[in-house]
N, C-alpha and C positions, 0 to 999 in steps of 0.2 A: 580330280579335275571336274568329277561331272556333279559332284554334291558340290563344289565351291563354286560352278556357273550357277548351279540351281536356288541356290543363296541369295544370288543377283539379280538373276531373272522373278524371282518369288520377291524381291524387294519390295518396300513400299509404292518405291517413286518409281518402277520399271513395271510389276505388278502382271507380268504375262500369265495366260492362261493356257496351259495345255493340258490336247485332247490324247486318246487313242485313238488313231485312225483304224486300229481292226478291231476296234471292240466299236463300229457306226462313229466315230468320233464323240464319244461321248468321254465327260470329263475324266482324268487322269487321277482320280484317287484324289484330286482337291475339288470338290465340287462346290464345299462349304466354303472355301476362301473365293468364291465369286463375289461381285461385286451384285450381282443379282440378286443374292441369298445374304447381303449384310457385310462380305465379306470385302477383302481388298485389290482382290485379281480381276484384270480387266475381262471378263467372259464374253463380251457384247462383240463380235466379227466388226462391227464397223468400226469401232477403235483402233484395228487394225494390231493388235496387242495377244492374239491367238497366234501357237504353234501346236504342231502335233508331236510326240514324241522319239520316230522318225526325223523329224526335223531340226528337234533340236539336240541329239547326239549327232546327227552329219554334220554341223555347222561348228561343234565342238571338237570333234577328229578333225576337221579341216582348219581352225586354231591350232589344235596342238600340232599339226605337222609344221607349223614355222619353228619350232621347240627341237624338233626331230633334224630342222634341216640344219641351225646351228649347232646340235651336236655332227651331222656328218661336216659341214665346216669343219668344225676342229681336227678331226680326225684326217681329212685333207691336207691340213697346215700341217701335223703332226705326222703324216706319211711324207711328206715331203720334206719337212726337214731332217729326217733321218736316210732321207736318199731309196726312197720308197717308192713304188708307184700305186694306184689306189683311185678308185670310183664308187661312186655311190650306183646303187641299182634297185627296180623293184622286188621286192622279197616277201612278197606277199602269202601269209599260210598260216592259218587258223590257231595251229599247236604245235606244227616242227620247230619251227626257236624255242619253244618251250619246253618241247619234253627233252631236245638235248641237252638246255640247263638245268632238268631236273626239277621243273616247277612240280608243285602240286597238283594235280589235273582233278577234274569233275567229270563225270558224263551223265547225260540226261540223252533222252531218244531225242531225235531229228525233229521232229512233228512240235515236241516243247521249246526246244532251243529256237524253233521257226514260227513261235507265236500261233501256230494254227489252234484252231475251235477244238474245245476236247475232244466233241464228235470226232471230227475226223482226225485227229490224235489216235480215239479206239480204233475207227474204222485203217487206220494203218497199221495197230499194232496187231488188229486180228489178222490182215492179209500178208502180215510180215515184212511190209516195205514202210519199216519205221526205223530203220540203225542209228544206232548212238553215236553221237557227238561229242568230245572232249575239248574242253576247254580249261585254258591257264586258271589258277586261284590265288597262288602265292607260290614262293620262294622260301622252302626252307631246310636249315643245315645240321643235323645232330640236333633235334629239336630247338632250334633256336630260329626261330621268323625273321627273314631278313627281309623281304618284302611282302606286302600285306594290303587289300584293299577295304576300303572301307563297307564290307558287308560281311555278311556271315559267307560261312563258319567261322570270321577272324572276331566277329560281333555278334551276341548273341541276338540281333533284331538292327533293324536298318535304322528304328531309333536310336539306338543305341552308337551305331556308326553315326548315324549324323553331327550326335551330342559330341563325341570323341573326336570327329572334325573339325568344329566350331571351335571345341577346349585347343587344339595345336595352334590355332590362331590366336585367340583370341582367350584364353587361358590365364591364370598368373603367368604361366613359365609359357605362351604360346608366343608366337613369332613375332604379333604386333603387339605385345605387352612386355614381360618381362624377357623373354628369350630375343627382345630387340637391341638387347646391349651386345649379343655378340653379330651383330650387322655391321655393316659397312660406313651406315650415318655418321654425321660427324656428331647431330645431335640425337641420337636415340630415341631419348626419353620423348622428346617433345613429336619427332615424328612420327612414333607409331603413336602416341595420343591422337592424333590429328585422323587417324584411320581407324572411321568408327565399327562398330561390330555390327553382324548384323540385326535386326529387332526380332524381336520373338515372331508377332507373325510368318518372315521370311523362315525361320525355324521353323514352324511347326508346319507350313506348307511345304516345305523341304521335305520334313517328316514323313507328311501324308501320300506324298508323287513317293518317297523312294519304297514305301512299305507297298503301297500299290503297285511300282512296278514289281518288286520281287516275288509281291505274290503271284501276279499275274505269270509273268515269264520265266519263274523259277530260278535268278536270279539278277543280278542288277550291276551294269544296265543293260536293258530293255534289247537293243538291236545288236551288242558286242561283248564279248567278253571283259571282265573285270581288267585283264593285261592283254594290250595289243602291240603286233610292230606292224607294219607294211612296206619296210622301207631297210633296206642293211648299206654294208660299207664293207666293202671288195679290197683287200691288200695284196699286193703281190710287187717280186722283185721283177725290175725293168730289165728286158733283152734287149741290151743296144746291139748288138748284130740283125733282130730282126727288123728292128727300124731302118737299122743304115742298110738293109736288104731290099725290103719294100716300101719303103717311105720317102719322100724327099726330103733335104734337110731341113727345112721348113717346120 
């Protein structure tokens, strides 16, 4: 989700420029795709076409929680037609959903996963108020990957995930080329044609922001881990005696 906004954002005709706000806001690893330096990214603040990198994975989790809330929808409609009862609630926690499915964890100290200055990175690890961190990576079963994100260790290099991204779209066999025949379309062929790819430049500033965040933050993206939830769905069987006890029939 976050290399396929950055695709878009890096476009020609959209052309944003982000900074790091803790590295003094200075550019994100694309500094050559400025429009100051030749490039195609708006840099210039009065264009109004600048984000920092903070800003724009917040504004991308807060897209994908509409994603989030149509799957607890269903699961609503689907506790209740089987005579269920069932809510959705906050469930917010870094790596408990995750290590009980078994993902693949990472850990890296506190001080890197929190973007701070190496300086005091050291200065915590010498005073020993620097503990590790673990974070989700993938999903996998008797060696076999059933879920994976697009960076390393599933990639050997962020290029390299980028490229692998691009090809699932936009591939022979990607979604909007060949793999659009098993879609929904009536006419396929001609509507994924219509859905152009995106140009190399948008690539290779893609490129450039995701190899710079990973380097930077050890890995990508930049403010969250590769697999997040914040959000579950609560099932349980309904006590009609405790309603008919303390509820009205209402």
């Amino acid at each position: 989700m976050t290399i396929n906004a950055l695709l878009e954002l890096f476009d020609e005709a959209m052309g944003v420029f982000i900074r790091d706000k803790r590295m003094w806001f200075r550019p994100a690893g694309i500094g050559k795709f400025a429009r100051s330096q030749g490039g195609h990214l708006y840099d210039d603040p009065r264009d109004l076409r600048s984000a920092t990198i903070n800003a724009v994975e917040t504004s991308l989790l807060e897209s994908m929680a509409t994603e989030q809330g149509m799957v607890l929808q269903n699961l609503a409609l689907a506790t209740e037609a089987i005579g269920l009862g069932g809510f959705p609630n906050f469930a917010r926690h870094e790596n408990s959903w995750f290590e009980a499915l078994k993902f693949r964890m990472c850990e890296m100290p506190a001080s890197r996963y929190l973007g701070a200055p190496r300086v005091l990175s050291t200065i915590a690890g010498w005073l020993g108020r620097d503990p590790s961190v673990t974070f989700p990576l993938g999903l996998e079963r008797e060696e076999a990957v059933l879920l994976r994100p697009f960076c390393p260790p599933y990639f050997p290099t962020m290029q390299k995930a980028v490229r692998a991204f691009v090809e699932t779209k936009f591939g022979p066999s990607g979604s909007y080329r060949g793999g659009a025949e098993q879609s929904s379309w009536g006419d396929p062929k001609n509507c994924a044609a219509a859905v152009p790819a995106p140009g190399e430049p948008a690539i290779e500033a893609t490129v450039a922001y995701c190899e710079y965040v990973h380097q930077r933050y050890g890995r990508f993206p930049a403010c969250t881990a590769p697999f997040r939830t914040a959000i579950g769905f609560q099932v349980c069987h309904v006590d009609e005696e405790f309603y008919s006890r303390f509820y009205r029939p209402s």
